[in-house]
C-alpha positions as CSV (number, residue, x, y, z in Angstrom):
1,X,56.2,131.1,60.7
2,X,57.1,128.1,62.6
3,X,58.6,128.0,66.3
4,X,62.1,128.7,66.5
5,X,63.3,125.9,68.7
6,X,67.3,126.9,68.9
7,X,68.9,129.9,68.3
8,X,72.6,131.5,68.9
9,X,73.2,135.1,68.8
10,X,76.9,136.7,68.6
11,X,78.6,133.6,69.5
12,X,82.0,133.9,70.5
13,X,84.1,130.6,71.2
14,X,87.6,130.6,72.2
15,X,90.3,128.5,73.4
16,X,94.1,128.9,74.6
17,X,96.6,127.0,73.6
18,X,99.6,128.2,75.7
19,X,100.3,131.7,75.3
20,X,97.9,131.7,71.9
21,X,94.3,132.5,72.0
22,X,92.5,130.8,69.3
23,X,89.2,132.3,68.1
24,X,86.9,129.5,67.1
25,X,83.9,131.4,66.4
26,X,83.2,135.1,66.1
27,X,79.8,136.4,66.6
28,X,78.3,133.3,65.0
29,X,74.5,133.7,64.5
30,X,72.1,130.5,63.9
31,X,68.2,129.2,64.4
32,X,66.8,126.2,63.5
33,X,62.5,126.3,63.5
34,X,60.0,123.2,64.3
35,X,60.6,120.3,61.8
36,X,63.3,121.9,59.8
37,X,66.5,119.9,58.6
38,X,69.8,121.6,58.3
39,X,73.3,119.9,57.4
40,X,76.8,121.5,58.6
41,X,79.7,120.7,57.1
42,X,83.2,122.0,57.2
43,X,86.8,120.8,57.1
44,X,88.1,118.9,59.6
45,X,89.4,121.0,62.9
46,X,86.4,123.9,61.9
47,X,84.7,123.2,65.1
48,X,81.6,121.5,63.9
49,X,81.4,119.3,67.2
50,X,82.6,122.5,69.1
51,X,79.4,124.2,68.1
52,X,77.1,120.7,68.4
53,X,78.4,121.3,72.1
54,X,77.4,124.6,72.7
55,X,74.3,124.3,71.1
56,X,73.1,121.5,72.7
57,X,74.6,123.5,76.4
58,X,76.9,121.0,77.1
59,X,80.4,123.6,76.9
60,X,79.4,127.6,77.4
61,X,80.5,130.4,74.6
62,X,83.0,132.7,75.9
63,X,80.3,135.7,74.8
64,X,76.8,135.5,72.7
65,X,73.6,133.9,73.9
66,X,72.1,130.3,72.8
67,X,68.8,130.1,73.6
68,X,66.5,126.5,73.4
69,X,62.8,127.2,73.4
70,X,63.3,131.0,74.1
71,X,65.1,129.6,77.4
72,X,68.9,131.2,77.2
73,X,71.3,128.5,78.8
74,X,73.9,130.9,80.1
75,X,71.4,132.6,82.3
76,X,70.0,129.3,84.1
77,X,71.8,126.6,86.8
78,X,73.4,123.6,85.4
79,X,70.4,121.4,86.6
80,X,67.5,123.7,85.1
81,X,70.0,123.5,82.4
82,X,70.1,119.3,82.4
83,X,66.4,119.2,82.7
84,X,65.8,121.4,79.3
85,X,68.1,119.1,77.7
86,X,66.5,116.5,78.6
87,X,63.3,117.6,77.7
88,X,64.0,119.2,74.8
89,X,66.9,117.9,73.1
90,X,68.2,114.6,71.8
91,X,71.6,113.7,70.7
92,X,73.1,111.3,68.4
93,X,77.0,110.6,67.9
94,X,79.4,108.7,65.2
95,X,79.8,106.0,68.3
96,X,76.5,105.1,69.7
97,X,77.4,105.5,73.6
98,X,74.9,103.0,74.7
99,X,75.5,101.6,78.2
100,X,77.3,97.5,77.7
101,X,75.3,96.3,80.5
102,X,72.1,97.3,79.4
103,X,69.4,96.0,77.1
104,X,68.3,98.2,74.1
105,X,65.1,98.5,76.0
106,X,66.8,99.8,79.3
107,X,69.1,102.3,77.4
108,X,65.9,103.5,75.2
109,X,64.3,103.8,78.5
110,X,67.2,106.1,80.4
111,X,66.1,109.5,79.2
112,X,62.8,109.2,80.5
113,X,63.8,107.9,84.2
114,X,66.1,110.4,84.5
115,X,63.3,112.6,84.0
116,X,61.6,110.7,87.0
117,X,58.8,108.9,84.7
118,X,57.5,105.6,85.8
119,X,59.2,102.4,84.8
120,X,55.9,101.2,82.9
121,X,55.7,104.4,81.3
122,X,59.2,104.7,80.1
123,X,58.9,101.2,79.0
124,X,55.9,101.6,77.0
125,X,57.3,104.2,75.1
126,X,60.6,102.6,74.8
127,X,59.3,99.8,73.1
128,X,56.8,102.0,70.8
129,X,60.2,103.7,69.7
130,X,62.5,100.6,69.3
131,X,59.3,99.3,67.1
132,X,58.9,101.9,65.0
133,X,62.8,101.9,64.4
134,X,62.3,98.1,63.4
135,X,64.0,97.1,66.9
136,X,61.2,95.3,68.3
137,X,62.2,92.6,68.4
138,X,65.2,93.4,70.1
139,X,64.2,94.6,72.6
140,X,66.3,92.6,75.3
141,X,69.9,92.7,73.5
142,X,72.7,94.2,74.6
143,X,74.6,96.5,72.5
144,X,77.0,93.8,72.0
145,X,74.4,91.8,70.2
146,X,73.2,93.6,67.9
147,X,74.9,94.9,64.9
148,X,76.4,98.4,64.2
149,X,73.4,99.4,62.0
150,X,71.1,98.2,64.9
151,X,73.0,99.8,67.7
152,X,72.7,103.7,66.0
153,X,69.2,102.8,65.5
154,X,68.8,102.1,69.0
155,X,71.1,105.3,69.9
156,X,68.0,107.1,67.9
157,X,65.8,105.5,69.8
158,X,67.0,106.6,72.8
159,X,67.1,110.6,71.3
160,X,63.6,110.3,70.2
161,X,61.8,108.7,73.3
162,X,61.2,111.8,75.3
163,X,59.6,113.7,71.7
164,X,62.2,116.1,72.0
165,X,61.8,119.2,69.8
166,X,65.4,119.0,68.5
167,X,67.5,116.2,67.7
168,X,71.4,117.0,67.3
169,X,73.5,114.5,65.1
170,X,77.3,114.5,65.0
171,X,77.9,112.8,62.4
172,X,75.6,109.8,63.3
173,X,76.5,107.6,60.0
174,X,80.0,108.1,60.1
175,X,81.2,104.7,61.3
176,X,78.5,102.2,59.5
177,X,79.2,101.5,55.8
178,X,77.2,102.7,52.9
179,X,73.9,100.7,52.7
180,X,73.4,100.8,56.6
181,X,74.0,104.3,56.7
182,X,71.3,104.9,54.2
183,X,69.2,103.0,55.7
184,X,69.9,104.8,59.4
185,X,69.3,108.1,57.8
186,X,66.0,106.9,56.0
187,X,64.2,106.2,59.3
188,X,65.8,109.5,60.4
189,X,63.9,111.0,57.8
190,X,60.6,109.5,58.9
191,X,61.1,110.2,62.2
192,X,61.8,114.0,61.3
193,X,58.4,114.1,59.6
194,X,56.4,111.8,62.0
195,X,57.3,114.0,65.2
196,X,58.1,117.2,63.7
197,X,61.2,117.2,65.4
198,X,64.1,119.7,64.1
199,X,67.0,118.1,63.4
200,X,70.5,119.6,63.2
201,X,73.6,116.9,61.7
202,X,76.7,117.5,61.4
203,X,78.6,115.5,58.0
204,X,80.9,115.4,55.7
205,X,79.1,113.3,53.3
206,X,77.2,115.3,50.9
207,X,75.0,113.0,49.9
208,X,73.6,112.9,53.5
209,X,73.5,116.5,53.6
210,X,72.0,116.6,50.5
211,X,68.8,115.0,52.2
212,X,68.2,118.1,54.7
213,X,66.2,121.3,53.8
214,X,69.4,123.6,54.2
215,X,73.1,123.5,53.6
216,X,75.6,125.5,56.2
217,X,79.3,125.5,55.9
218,X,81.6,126.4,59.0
219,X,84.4,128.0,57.7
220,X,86.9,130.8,59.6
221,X,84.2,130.8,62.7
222,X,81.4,131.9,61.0
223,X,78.7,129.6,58.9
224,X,77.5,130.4,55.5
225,X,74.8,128.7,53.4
226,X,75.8,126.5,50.9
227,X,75.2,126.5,47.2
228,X,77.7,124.2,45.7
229,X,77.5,120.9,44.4
């Protein structure tokens, strides 16, 4: 059996709106091991990027217990908390969120000065990453240089730099057209395999989800493995 890398355990999310309490998720269980691929998909308003959230300990779960290397988030600080993240975890979103006024290097680099590694270090690695995303030669652009394709590329870049063991993905090829969006989730793919990182992507294109070991629908709070077409 591989490591389990992320779990959640009885996870209950809810929200108020007004006087209404609105259940999001009820006891919701989940695990994702070493190198493992799973797609979730679900209408629109399911809470797909509500649970991305939670998962990756950015929100907290009203009950239940989410637990990242067999660390559970609810019981630490928020900085042991921020440092596990950033260890551990990398994120990728429909919008790239790189910083305007830096390079691709600099923004590749954030994760791991943040994590207090040296400049020459960081920037080693950084270009090693931007490289093998075919970035290297782009290494001083800023993200309003480079194209849409070549700015999620470098939002993967920075997700992968610190070898996290889990990569979260909302929905990461959701504003580039078809062939780029391939293309993104081909060096995905490679970069799944290549550092055995689990990866966990939310879409709502099945032929992206399609690509992943497993299949999970949100639907009424609770996830279910998929078997349709």
């Amino acid at each position: 059996m591989s490591e389990v890398i992320l779990a959640c355990t009885e996870l209950t999310k809810t929200f108020k709106d007004g006087e209404r309490r609105i259940e999001v998720f009820k006891k919701l269980c989940f695990s994702i091991e070493a190198g493992k691929k799973i797609a979730i998909i679900g209408a629109s308003g399911a809470g797909k990027s509500t649970l991305m959230h939670l998962l990756g300990g950015l929100d907290r779960a009203n009950k239940g217990q989410i637990c990242l290397k067999g660390q559970d988030l609810a019981s630490i600080g928020p900085n042991k908390r921020a440092r596990l993240r950033n260890r551990y975890l990398g994120f990728v979103y429909q919008f790239h969120h790189l910083l305007p006024e830096f390079s691709a290097l600099e923004n590749v680099m954030m994760p791991m000065l943040i994590a207090k590694q040296s400049k020459k270090t960081a920037a080693d690695k950084a270009k090693q990453v931007l490289d093998q995303v075919g970035l290297g030669d782009r290494l001083e652009h800023r993200p309003a240089q480079l194209s849409g394709g070549e700015r999620q590329r470098a939002a993967i870049a920075r997700a992968m730099v610190m070898n996290p063991a889990c990569i979260l993905a909302d929905e990461p090829t959701g504003n580039l057209d078809e062939k780029t969006a391939d293309a993104v989730m081909e060096m995905f793919l490679q970069l799944n395999e290549m550092y055995n990182t689990a990866l966990i992507l939310v879409t709502h294109d099945m032929h992206i989800a399609k690509q992943m070991d497993h299949i999970v629908e949100l639907k009424h709070g609770e996830l279910h493995l998929f078997s349709g077409d």
